[in-house]
KOLFI-304516 format. One record per residue: z, y, x of N, C-alpha, C, CB in turn. Coordinates in pm, whole numbers, padded with zeros to 5 digits, always signed. Glycine has a CB too. Example, Ala and Ser with C-alpha at 12.3 -4.5 7.8 and 13.67 -1.06 7.14 Angstrom:
BEGIN
+00780-00569+01319+00780-00450+01230+00780-00330+01320+00905-00447+01131
+00708-00225+01285+00714-00106+01367+00787+00003+01290+00572-00060+01408
//
This chain:
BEGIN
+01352+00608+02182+01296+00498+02259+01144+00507+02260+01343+00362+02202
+01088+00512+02361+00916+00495+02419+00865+00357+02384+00895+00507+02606
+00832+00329+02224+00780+00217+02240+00671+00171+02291+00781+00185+02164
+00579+00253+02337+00454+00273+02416+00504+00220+02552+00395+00435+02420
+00623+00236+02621+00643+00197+02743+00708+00107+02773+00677+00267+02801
+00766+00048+02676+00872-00056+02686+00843-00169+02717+00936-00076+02588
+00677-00182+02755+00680-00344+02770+00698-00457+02726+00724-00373+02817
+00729-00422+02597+00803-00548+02526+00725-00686+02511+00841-00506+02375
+00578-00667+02509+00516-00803+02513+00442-00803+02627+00431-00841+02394
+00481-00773+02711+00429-00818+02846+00499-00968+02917+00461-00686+02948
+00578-01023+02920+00608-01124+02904+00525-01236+02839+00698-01103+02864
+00542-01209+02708+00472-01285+02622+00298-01308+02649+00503-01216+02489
+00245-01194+02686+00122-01200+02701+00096-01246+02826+00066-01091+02674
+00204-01242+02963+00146-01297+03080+00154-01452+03074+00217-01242+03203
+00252-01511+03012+00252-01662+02949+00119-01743+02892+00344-01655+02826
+00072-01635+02832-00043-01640+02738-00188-01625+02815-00025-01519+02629
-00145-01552+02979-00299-01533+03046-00362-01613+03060-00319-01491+03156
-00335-01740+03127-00410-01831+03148-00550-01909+03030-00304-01911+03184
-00490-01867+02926-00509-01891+02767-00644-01826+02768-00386-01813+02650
-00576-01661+02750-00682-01561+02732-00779-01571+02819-00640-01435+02737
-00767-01605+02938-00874-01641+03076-00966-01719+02998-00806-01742+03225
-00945-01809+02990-01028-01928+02915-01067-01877+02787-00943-02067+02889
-01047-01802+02697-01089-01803+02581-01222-01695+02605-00968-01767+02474
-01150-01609+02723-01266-01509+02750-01382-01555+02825-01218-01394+02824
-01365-01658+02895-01496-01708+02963-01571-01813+02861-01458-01787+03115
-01520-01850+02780-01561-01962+02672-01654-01840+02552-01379-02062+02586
-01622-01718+02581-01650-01638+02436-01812-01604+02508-01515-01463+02386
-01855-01648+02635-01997-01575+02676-02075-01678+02600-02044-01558+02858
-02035-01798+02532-02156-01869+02414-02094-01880+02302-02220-02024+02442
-01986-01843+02246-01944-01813+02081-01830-01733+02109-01900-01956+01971
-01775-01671+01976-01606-01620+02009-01535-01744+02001-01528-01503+01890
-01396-01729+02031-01278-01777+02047-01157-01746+01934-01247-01732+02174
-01090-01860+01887-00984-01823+01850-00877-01917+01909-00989-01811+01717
-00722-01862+01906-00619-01934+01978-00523-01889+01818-00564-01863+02172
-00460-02012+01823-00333-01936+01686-00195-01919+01798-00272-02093+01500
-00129-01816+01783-00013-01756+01813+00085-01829+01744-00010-01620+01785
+00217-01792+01799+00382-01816+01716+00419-01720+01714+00502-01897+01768
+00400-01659+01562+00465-01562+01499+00576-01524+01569+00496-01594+01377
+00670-01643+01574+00853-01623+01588+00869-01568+01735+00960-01797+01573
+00768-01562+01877+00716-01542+01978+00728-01348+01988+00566-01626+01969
+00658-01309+01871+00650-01181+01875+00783-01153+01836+00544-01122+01797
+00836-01189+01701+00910-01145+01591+01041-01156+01725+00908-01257+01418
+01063-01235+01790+01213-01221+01878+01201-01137+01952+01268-01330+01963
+01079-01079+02016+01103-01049+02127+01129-00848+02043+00958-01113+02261
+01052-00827+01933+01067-00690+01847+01102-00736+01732+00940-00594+01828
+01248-00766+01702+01302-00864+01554+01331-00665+01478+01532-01028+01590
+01251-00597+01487+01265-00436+01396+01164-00418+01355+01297-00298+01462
+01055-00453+01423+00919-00392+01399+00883-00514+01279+00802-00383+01560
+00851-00462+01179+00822-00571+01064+00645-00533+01048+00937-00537+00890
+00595-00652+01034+00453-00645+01023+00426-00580+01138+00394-00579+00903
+00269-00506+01145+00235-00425+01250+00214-00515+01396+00352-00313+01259
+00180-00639+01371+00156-00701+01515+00006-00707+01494+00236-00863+01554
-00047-00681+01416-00232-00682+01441-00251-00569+01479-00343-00706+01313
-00375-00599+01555-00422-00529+01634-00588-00579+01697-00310-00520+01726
-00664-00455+01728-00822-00489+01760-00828-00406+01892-00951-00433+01629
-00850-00509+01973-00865-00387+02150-00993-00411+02193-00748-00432+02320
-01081-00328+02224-01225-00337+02262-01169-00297+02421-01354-00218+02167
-01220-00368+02465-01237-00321+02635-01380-00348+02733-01117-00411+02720
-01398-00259+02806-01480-00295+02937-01460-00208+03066-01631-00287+02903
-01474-00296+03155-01456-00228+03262-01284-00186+03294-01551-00108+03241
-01213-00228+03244-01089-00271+03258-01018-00140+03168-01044-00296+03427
-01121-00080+03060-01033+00022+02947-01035-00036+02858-01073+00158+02902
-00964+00066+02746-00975+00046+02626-01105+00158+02585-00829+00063+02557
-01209+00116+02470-01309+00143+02466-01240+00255+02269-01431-00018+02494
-01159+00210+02250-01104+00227+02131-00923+00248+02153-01153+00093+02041
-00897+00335+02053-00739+00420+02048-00664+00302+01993-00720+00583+01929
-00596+00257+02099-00447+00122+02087-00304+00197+02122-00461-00036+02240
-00316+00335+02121-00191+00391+02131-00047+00348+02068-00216+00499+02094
-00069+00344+01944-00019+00282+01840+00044+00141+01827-00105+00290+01771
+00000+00066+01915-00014-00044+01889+00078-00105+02034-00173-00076+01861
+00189-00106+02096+00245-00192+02159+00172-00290+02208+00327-00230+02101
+00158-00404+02115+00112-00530+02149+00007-00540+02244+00075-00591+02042
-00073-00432+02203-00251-00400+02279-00220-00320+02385-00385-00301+02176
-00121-00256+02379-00132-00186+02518-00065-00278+02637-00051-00036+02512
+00026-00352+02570+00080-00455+02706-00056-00563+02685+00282-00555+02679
-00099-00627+02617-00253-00702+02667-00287-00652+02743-00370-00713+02594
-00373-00516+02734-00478-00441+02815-00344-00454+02958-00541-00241+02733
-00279-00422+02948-00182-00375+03091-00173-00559+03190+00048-00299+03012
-00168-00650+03146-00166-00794+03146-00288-00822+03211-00153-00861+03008
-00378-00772+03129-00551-00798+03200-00606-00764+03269-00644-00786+03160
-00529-00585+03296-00582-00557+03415-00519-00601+03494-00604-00450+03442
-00383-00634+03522-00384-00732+03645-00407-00832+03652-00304-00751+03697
-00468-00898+03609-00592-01001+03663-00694-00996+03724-00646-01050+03595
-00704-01052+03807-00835-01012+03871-00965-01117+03796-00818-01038+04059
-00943-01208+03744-01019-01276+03703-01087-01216+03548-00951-01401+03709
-00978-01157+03456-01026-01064+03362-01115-00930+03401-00912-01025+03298
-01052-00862+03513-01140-00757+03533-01277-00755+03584-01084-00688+03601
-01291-00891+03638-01446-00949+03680-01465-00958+03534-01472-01114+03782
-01419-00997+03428-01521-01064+03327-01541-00932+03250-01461-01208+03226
-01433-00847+03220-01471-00674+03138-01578-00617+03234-01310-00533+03135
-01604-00609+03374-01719-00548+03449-01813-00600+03385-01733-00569+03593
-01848-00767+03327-01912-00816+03345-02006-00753+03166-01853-00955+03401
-01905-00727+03068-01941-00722+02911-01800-00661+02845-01984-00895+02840
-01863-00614+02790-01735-00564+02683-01701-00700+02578-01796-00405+02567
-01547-00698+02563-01461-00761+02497-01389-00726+02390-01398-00789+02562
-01392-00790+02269-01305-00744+02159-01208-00832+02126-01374-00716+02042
-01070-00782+02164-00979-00942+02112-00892-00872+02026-00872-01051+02247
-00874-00931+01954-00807-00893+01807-00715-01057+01784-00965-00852+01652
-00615-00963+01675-00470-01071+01661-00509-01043+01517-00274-01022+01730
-00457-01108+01409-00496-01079+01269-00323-01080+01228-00619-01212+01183
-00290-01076+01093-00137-01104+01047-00103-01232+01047-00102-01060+00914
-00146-01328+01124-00135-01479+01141-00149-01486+01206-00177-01567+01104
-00120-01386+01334-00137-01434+01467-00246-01514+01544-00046-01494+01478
-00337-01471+01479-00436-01586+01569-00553-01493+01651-00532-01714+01444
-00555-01509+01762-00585-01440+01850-00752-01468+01868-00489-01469+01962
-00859-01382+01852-00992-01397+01848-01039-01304+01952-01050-01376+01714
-01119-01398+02073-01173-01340+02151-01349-01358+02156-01099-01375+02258
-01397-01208+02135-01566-01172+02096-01613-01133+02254-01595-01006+01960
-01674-01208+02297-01814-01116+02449-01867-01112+02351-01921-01192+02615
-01928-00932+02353-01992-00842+02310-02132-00844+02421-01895-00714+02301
-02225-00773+02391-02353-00780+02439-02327-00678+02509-02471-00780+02354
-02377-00746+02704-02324-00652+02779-02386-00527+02798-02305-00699+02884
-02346-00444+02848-02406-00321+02828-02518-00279+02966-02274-00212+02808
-02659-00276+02940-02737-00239+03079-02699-00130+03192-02868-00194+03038
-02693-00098+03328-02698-00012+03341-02735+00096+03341-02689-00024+03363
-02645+00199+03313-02721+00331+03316-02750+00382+03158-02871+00308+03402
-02704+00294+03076-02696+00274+02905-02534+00288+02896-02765+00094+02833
-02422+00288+02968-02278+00302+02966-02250+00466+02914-02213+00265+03129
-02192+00493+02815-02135+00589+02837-02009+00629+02866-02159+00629+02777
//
């Protein structure tokens, strides 16, 4: 089984966009945190024990950092880019949202990057 492709929290995370929308436009004057329901993840992958944290840096609608590994982050990132309202805000600054082992979801605007300073 391709757990990389399976989608499994894409559901969960499109429930959750509206959320992340707001936490990401709220993070351009402090970060953000949202607390999660554990039991949310745990049903939807009741095998995968632990292993739901995760740290995804993005801009410009990538990952800036290796989430291969990580399910959870790759259906986020996959969630956000279809948004159009997220992909205005990653053009706008790089983003770090991270889940901790308590589920609580922390969203950082990072200092945007000038042009022509991108690598």
């Amino acid at each position: 089984m391709l757990v990389e492709n399976s989608r499994v929290y894409a559901y969960l995370w499109n429930k959750y966009r509206p959320v992340i929308l707001k936490l990401m436009s709220a993070a351009s004057s402090e970060p953000q945190e949202y607390r999660l329901f554990p039991h949310e993840f745990q049903s939807l992958n009741p095998r995968q024990k632990g292993g739901y944290a995760f740290t995804l840096e993005t801009f410009r609608g990538a990952a800036l950092n290796d989430i291969r590994k990580s399910p959870v982050a790759l259906d986020l990132l996959q969630i956000l880019q279809q948004s159009r309202r997220a992909v205005e805000l990653m053009q706008e600054a790089t983003y770090e949202l991270s889940m901790d082992k308590n589920f609580v979801l922390r969203v950082n605007r990072k200092e945007e990057i000038p042009e022509g300073e991108d690598s």
